[in-house]
C-alpha positions in Angstrom: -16.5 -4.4 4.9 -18.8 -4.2 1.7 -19.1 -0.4 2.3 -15.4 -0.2 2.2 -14.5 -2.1 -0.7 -17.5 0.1 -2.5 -15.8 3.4 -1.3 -12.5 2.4 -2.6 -13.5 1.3 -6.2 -15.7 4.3 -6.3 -12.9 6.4 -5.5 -10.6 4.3 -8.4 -13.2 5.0 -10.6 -14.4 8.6 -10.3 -14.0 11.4 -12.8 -11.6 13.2 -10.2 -7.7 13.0 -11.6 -5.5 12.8 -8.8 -5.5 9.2 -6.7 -4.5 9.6 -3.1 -3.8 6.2 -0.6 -3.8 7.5 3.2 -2.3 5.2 5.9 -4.0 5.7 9.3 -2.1 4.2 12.4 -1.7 4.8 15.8 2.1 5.1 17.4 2.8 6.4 20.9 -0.7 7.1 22.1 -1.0 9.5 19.1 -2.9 8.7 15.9 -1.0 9.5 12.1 -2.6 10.0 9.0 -0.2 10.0 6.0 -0.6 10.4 2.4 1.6 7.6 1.0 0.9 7.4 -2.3 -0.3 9.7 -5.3 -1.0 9.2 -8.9 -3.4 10.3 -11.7 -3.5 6.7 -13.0 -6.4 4.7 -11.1 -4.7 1.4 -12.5 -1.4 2.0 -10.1 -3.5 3.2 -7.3 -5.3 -0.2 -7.8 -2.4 -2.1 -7.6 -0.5 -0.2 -5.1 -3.3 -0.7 -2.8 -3.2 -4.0 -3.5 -0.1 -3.7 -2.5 -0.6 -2.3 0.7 -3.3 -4.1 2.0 -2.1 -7.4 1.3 1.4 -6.6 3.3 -0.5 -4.5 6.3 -0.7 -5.3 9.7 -4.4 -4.9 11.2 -3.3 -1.7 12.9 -2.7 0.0 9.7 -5.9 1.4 7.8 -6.2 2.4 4.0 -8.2 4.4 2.0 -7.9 5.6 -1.3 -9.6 9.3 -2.7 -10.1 10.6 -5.7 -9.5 14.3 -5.7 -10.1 17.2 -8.1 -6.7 19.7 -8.4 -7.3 23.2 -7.5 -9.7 22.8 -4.6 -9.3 23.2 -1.1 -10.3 19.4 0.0 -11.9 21.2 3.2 -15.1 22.0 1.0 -15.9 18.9 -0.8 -18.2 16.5 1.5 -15.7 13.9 2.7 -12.2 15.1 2.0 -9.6 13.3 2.3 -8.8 11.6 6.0 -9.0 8.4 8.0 -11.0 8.3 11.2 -8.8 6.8 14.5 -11.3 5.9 17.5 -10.7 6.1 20.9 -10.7 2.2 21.3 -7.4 2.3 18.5 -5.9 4.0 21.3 -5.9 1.3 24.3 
């Protein structure tokens, strides 16, 4: 849980100027990844996640990225994306 709570604040805090929360969930038997929040202000990602996280179920997951403009997300080392495992499924 420390490792997530790192990855989040260093995503709040980085250089990067666009802040992006994705929802991950399963529904159906499929899993969804949804951007549902964006912002260049780290303060209203901060508190929108808040937000989020303090209203969510357990079968919702949340991250938050920071993101440069221009630049296909593809190349940078962990673009952004939420992993669903097979045991979310059953």
């Amino acid at each position: 849980m420390t490792e997530y709570i790192n990855m989040v604040e260093t995503a709040l805090i980085d250089e990067h100027p666009l802040k992006l929360i994705l929802k991950g969930w399963v529904e159906e038997g499929v899993g969804v990844v949804a951007v549902v929040y964006a912002t260049t202000d780290s303060n209203k990602a901060r508190n929108r996640f808040e937000e989020l996280t303090s209203a969510a179920n357990e079968d919702n997951y949340y991250m938050v990225y920071s993101v440069p403009f221009d630049t296909d997300l593809t190349q940078i080392g962990h673009y952004p994306s939420i992993a669903i495992s097979k045991e979310d499924f059953e």
